[in-house]
C-alpha positions in Angstrom: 0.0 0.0 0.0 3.1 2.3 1.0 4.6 1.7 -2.6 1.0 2.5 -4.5 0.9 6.0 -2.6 4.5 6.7 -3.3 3.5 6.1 -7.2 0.5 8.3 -7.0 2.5 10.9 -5.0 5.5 10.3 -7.5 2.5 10.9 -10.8 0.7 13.9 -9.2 4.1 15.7 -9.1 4.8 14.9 -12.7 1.5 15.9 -13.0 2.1 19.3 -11.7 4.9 20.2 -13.9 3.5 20.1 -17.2 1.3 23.4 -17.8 1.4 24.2 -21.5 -1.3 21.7 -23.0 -3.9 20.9 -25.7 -6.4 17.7 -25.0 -8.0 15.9 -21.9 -6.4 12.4 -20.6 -6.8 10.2 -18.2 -3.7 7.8 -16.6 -6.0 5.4 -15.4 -3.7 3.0 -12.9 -6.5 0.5 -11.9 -6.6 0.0 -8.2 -3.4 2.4 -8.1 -6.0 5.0 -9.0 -6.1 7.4 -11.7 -5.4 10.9 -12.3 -6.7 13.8 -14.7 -5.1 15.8 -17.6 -6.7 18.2 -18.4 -5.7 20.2 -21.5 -2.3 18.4 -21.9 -0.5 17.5 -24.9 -0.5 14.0 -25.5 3.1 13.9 -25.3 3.4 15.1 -21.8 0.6 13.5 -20.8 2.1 10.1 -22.2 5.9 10.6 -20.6 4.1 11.1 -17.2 1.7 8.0 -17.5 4.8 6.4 -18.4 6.6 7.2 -15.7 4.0 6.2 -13.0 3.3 3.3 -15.1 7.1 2.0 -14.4 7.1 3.3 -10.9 3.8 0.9 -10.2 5.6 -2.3 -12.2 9.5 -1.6 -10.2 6.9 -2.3 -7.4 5.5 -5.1 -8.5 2.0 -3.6 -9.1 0.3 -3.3 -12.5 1.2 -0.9 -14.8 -0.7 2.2 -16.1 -2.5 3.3 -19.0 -3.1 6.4 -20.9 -6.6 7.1 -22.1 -8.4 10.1 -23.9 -11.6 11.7 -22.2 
């Protein structure tokens, strides 16, 4: 449980530092969660699903998966 909120901390920050976007996404994590993009170019919005997504696997949880809203 400790490792799934250190991903989701770990993806809300990369969330945080991508301002400059264009279309609405959604990293959806499964039971690791799933957080909102709004207005983000898909290729920020893929790097940081990306990211979390290897974060959640080096921990031995399933990975995560970019989607459009």
């Amino acid at each position: 449980m400790r490792q799934t909120r250190l991903a989701l901390a770990a993806l809300l920050f990369v969330a945080v530092t991508f301002t400059s976007c264009k279309g609405d996404y959604t990293c959806d994590c499964g039971a690791g969660g799933s957080t909102d993009m709004k207005d983000w170019k898909k290729k920020d919005a893929k790097e940081s699903c990306d990211a979390a997504s290897n974060m959640l696997v080096a921990f031995g949880e399933a990975g995560c998966t970019l989607k459009k809203s």
